[in-house]
C-alpha positions in Angstrom: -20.4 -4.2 23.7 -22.5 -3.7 20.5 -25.5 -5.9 19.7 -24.9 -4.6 15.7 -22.7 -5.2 13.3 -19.9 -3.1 13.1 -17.0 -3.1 10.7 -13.2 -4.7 12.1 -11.5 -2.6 9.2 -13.0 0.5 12.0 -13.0 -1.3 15.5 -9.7 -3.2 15.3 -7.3 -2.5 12.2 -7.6 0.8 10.4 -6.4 4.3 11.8 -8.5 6.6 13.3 -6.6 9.8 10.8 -8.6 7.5 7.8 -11.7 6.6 9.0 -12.2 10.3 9.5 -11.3 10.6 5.8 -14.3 8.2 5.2 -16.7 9.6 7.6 -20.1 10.9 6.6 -19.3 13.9 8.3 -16.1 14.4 5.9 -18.7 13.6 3.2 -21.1 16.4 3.7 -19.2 19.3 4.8 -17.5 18.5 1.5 -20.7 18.8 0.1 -21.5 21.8 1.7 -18.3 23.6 0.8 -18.8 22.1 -2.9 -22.2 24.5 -2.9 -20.5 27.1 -1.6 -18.2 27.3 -4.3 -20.4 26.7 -7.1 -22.2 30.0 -5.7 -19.6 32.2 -5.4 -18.4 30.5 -9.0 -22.1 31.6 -10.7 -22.4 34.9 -8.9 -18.4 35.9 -9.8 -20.1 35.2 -13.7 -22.6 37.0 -13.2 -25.9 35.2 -11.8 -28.1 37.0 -9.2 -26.8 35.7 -6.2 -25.6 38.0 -3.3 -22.8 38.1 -0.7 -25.7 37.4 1.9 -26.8 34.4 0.8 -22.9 33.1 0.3 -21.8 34.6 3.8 -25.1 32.4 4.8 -23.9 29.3 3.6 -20.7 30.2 4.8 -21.9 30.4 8.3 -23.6 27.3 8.4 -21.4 24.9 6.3 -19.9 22.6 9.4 -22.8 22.9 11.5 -25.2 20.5 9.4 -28.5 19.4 10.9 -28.4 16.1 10.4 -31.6 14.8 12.4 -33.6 17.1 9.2 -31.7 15.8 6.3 -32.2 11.9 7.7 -36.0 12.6 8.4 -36.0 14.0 4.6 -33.8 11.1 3.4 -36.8 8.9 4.6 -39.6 11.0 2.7 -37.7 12.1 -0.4 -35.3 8.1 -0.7 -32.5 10.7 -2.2 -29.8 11.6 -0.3 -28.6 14.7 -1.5 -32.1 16.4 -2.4 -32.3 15.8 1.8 -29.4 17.6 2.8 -30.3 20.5 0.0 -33.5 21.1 2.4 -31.6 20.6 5.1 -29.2 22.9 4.3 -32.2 25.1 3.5 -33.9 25.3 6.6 -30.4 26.9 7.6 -30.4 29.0 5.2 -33.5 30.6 4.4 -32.5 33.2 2.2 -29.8 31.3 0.4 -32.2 28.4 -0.3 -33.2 29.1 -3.6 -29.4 29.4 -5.2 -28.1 26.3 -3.2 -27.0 23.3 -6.1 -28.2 26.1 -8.8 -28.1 24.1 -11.8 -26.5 21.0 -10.6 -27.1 17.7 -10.7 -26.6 14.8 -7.6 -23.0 13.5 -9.3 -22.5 17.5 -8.9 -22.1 17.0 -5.5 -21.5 13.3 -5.0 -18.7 12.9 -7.5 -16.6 15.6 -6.5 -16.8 14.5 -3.1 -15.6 10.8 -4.0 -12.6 12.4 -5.7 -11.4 14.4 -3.1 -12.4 11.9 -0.2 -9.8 9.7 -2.3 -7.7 12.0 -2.9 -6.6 12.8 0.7 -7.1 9.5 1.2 -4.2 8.6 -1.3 -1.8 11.2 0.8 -2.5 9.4 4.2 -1.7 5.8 2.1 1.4 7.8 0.8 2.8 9.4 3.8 2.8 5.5 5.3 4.1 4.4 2.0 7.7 6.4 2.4 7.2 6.0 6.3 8.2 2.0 5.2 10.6 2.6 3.0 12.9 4.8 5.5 12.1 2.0 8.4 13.2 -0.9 5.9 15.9 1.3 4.3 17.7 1.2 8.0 17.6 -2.0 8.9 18.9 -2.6 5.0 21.9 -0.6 5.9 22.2 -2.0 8.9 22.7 -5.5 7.8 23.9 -5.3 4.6 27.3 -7.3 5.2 25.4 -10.1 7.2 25.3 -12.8 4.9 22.4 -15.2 4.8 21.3 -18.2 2.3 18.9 -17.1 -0.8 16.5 -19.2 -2.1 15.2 -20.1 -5.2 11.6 -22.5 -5.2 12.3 -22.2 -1.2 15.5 -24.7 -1.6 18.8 -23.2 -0.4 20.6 -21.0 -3.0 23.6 -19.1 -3.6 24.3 -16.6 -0.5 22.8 -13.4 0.0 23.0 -10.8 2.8 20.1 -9.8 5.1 20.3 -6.5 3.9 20.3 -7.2 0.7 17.1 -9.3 0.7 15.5 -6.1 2.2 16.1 -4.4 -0.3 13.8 -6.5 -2.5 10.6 -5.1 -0.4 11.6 -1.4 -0.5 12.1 -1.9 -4.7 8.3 -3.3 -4.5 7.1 -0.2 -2.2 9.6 2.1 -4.7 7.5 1.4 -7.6 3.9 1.5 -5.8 5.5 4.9 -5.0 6.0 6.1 -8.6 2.5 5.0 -9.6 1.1 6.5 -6.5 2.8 9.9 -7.6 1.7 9.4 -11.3 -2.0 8.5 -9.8 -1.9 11.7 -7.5 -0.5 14.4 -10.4 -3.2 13.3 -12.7 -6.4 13.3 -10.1 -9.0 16.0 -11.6 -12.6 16.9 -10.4 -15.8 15.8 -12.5 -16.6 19.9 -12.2 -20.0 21.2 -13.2 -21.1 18.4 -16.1 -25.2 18.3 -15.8 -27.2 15.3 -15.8 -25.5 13.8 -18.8 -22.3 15.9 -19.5 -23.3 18.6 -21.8 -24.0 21.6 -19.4 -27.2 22.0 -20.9 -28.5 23.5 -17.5 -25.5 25.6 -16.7 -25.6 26.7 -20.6 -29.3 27.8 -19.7 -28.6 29.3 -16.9 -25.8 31.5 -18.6 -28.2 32.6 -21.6 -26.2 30.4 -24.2 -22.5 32.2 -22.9 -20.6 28.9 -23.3 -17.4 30.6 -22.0 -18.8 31.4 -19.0 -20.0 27.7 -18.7 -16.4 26.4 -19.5 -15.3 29.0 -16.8 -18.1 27.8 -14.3 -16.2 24.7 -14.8 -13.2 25.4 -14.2 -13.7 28.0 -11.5 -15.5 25.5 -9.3 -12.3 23.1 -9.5 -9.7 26.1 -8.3 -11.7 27.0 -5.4 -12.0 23.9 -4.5 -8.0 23.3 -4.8 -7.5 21.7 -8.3 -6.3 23.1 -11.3 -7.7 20.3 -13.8 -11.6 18.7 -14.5 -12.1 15.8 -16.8 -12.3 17.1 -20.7 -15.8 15.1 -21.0 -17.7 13.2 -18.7 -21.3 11.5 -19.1 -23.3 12.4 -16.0 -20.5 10.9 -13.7 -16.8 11.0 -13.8 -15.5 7.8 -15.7 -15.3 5.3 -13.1 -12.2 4.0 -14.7 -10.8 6.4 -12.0 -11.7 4.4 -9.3 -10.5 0.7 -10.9 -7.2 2.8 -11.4 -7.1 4.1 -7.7 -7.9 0.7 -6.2 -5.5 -1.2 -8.8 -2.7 1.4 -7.3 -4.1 0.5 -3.7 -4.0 -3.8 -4.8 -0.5 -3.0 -5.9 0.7 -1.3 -1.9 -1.5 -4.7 -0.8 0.9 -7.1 -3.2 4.0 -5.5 -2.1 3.1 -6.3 1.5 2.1 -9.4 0.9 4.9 -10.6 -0.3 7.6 -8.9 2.8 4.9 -11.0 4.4 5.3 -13.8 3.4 9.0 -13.6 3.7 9.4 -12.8 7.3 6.3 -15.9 8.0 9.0 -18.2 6.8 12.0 -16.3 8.1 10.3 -16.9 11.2 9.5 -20.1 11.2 13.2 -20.8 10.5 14.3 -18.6 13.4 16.2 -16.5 11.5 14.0 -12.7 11.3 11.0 -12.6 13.4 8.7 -9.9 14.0 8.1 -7.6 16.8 6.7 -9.8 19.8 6.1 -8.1 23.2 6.6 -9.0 26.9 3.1 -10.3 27.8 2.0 -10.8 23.9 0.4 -15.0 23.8 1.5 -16.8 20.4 -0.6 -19.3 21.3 -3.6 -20.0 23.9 -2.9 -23.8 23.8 0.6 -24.1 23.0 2.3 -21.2 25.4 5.8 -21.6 24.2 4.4 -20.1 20.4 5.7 -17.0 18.5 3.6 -16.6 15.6 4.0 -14.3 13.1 0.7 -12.8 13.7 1.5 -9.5 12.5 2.5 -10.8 8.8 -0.4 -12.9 8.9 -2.8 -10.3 9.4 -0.8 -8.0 6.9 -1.3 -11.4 4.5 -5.1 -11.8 5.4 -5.9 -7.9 4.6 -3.5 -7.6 1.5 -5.8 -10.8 0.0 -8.9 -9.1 0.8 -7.7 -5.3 -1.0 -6.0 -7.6 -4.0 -10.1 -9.5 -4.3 -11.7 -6.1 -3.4 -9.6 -4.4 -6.3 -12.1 -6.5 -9.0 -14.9 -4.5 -7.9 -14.5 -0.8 -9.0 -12.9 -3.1 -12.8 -16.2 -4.5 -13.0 -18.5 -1.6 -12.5 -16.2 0.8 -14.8 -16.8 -2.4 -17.4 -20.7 -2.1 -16.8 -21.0 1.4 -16.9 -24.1 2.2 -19.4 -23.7 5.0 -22.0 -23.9 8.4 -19.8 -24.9 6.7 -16.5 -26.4 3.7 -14.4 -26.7 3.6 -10.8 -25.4 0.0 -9.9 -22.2 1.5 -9.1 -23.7 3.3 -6.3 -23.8 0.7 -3.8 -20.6 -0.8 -4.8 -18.8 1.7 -4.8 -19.8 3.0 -1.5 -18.8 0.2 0.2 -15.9 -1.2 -1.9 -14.0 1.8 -2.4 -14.0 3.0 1.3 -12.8 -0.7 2.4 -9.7 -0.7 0.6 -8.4 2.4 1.4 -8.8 1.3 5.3 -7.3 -1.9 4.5 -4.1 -0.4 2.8 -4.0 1.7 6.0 -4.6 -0.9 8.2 -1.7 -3.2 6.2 0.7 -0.6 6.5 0.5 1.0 9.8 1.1 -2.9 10.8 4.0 -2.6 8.4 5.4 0.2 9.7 5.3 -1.7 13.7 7.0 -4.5 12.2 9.8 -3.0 10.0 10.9 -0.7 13.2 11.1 -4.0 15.2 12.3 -7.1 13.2 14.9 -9.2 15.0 17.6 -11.1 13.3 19.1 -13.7 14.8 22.8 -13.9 13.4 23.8 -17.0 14.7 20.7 -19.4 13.3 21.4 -17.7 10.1 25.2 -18.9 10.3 23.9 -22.1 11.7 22.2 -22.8 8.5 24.7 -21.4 6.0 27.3 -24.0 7.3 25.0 -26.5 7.4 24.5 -25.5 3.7 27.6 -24.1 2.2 30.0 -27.3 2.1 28.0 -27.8 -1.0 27.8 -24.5 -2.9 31.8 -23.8 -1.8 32.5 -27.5 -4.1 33.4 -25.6 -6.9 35.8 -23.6 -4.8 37.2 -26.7 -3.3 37.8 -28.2 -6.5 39.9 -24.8 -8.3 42.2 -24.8 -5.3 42.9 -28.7 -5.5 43.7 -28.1 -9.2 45.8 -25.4 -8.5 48.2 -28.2 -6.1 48.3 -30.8 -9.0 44.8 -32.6 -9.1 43.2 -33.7 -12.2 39.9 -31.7 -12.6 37.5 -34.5 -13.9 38.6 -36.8 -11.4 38.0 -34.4 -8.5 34.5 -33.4 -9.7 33.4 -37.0 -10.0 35.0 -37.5 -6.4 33.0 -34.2 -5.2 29.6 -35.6 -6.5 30.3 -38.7 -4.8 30.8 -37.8 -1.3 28.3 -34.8 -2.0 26.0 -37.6 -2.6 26.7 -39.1 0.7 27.2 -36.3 2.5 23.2 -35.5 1.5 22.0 -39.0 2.7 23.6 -38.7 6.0 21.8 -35.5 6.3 18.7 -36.4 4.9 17.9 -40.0 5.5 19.9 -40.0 8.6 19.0 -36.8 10.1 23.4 -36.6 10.6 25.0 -33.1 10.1 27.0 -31.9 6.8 30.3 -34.2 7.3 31.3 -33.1 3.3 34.0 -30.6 4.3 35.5 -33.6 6.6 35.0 -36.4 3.6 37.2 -34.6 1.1 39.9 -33.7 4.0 40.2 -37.1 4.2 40.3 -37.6 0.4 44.6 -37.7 -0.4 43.1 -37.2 -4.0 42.2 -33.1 -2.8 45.6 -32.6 -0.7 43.7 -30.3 1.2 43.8 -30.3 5.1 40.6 -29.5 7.1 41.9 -26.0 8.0 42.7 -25.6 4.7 38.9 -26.4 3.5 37.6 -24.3 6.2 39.1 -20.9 4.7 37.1 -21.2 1.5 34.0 -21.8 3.0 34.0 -18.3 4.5 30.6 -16.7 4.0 31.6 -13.3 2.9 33.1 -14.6 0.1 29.8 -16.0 -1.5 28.0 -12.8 -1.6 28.9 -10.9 -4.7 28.3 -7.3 -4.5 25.7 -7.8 -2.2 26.6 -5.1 0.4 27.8 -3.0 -3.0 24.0 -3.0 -4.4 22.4 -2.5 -1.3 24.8 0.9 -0.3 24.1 2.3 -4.2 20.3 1.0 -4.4 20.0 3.3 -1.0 21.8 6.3 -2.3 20.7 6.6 -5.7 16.9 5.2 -5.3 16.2 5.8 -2.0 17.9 8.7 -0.1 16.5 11.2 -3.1 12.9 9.7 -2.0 13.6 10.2 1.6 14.9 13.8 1.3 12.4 14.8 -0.9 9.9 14.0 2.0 11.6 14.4 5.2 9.1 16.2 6.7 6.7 13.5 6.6 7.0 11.6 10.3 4.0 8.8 11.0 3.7 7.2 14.5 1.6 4.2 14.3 -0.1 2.4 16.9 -2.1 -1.0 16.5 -5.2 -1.8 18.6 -5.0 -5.2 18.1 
């Protein structure tokens, strides 16, 4: 046991595949590799720098020394002027050419944009890993019909499947901004302290071609083909609100399944995965809580509050830079992407697991559908000779009591058997019984969920069907 503090998003909830993403060690071997390349960049244009003193940085640029670069962080109280002397001692004859011309953002930037960036694959990979898990179990029960509800009162039928259907369209459209988000991520480049290039201008004796080539040349060998047009001394940190607005939009989506399958299980209808020796409850032993959902709820409200953060500080941002993002942003940003993990590797456990109990569900469509089949009930009496206006007016009526006996007196629906008895209908209970078949109440449900699968989802699926996630929760 640890006697410090130590983060749950890490100990209990987020995977190991992105806290590696986060790490410091990510972090400064991307640093490291981000030297290299601006080296070999300056010496391909024609600076002084030799294959020596690259094949030197080269050699040394996963093996950092960090017991140097902390002891320098204490003298110097700058991070990456440390680890440039750390790095140094390494690399004695490549010291002088390491961050040639750069400023920190140089470095620390372009490392928060690609950190994110292969974060935002991880997010992504999980994010179609849902949709195929929910688009089965759609299929799957896409004839069971079930009630809808509208203000959480009993509504006009739908099918299980169906109402699936509902989460993957959220998850569809966090999708399409992911892949919009992803196709338009770009490095900050080689900027200088306030976006001009002065220093790399300098350094290339006024050539401004070279310095847009620098630019552009650091970006390719570092795997992109685009840098922001114009920066101030730091990439517009409008990036980041837009990153963690896509990453508060994954959280909504899951909140709301959540939310769903909290109250389908409370009504006994869906409930979530629940093992052989799992405890609901430590007092009441019989529980089955929806823990899962809950947790997916409590992390999905933290990423939605969390999402403010990066909106405020691109709000505050003065002229070409301020540093009070620094902070923020080093905790914020890192925090929602492990909770967006976290929330879907527990949405990927649950979607591969839910049960659905068919006969509750009927229970309570029977127990609702006398009522929503009236309408039904009163076209076929017509049809045998019954005045329309009378029978309506006799429907309300024994609706009316129908709804006391079940209400104030805790009774079952006796509707169905009140009109058999009605002459006025000339409708035998058997009779009665054959409207109020389910199936019939569902519209095109099983329709809309077979073409929302083909046409929306299958072209999703087999664009990425070599993506295959396995998920395991500590917790």
């Amino acid at each position: 046991m640890k006697n410090t503090y130590e983060s749950p998003l890490c100990s209990r909830y987020a995977s190991s595949e992105m806290q590696e993403v986060f790490s410091p060690d990510m972090k400064f071997k991307t640093w490291r590799r981000l030297w290299i390349a601006l080296a070999e960049a300056e010496k391909e244009l024609g600076l002084n720098i030799t294959d020596e003193q690259i094949e030197e940085l080269k050699k040394y640029k996963d093996d950092i020394n960090y017991e140097v670069a902390e002891a320098k962080e204490k003298e110097f109280r700058h991070d990456v002027m440390a680890h440039i002397h750390a790095y140094g001692e390494q690399c004695p004859n490549a010291r002088g050419i390491i961050h040639l011309g750069a400023t920190s953002c140089y470095v620390g930037d372009n490392t928060d944009i690609i950190i994110m960036h292969e974060g935002l694959k991880i997010i992504r990979k999980k994010l179609i890993a849902v949709i195929a898990k929910l688009s089965e179990f759609a299929l799957k029960y896409k004839d069971l019909p079930t009630l809808g509800f509208t203000h959480f009162q009993p509504a006009q039928l739908v099918t299980v499947g169906k109402r699936a259907t509902l989460w993957i369209q959220d998850l569809v459209m966090d999708l399409e901004e992911m892949d919009f988000v992803l196709s338009n991520i770009k490095l900050l480049g080689s900027k200088g302290t306030t976006g001009t290039q002065a220093s790399f201008l300098s350094l290339f004796d006024g050539d401004e071609e070279k310095v847009k080539k620098l630019d552009k040349l650091v970006a390719q060998k570092m795997g992109y083909d685009k840098v922001f047009a114009v920066s101030g001394q730091t990439y517009t940190r409008k990036l980041d609100s837009r990153i963690l607005n896509l990453l508060s939009s994954i959280a909504q989506s899951a909140y709301k399944f959540s939310n769903d399958m909290r109250l389908l299980q409370s009504m006994k209808e869906v409930e979530e995965p629940f093992e052989k020796n799992q405890i609901g409850s430590s007092a009441m032993a019989y529980k089955r809580n929806p823990m899962r959902s809950e947790r997916i709820s409590s992390l999905a409200r933290y990423v939605i509050v969390d999402a403010l953060n990066p909106a405020i500080t691109a709000s505050t941002q003065w002229f070409e830079r301020s540093l009070d993002d620094s902070a923020n942003k080093r905790i914020s940003i890192p925090e929602a992407f492990l909770a967006v993990d976290a929330i879907l590797n527990i949405y990927i456990n649950i979607a591969e697991g839910m049960v659905v109990y068919p006969k509750v569900i009927e229970k309570h469509i029977l127990e609702e559908l006398p009522f929503m089949a009236t309408e039904n009930i009163l076209m076929e009496a017509v049809k045998r000779g019954g005045d329309r206006q009378e029978l309506h007016e006799r429907i309300r009526v024994h609706s009316m009591e129908a709804a006391k006996k079940v209400k104030a007196e805790g009774q079952r629906n006796d509707l169905i058997e009140r009109i058999a008895q009605d002459p006025a209908f000339n409708l035998n209970i058997d009779e009665i019984r054959s409207v109020l078949e389910p199936k019939n109440y569902i519209g095109r449900a099983p329709s809309q969920v077979v073409e929302f699968i083909n046409e929306v989802v299958k072209p999703i699926l087999e664009k990425n069907k070599d993506i295959d996630v396995k998920v395991e929760l500590k917790v």
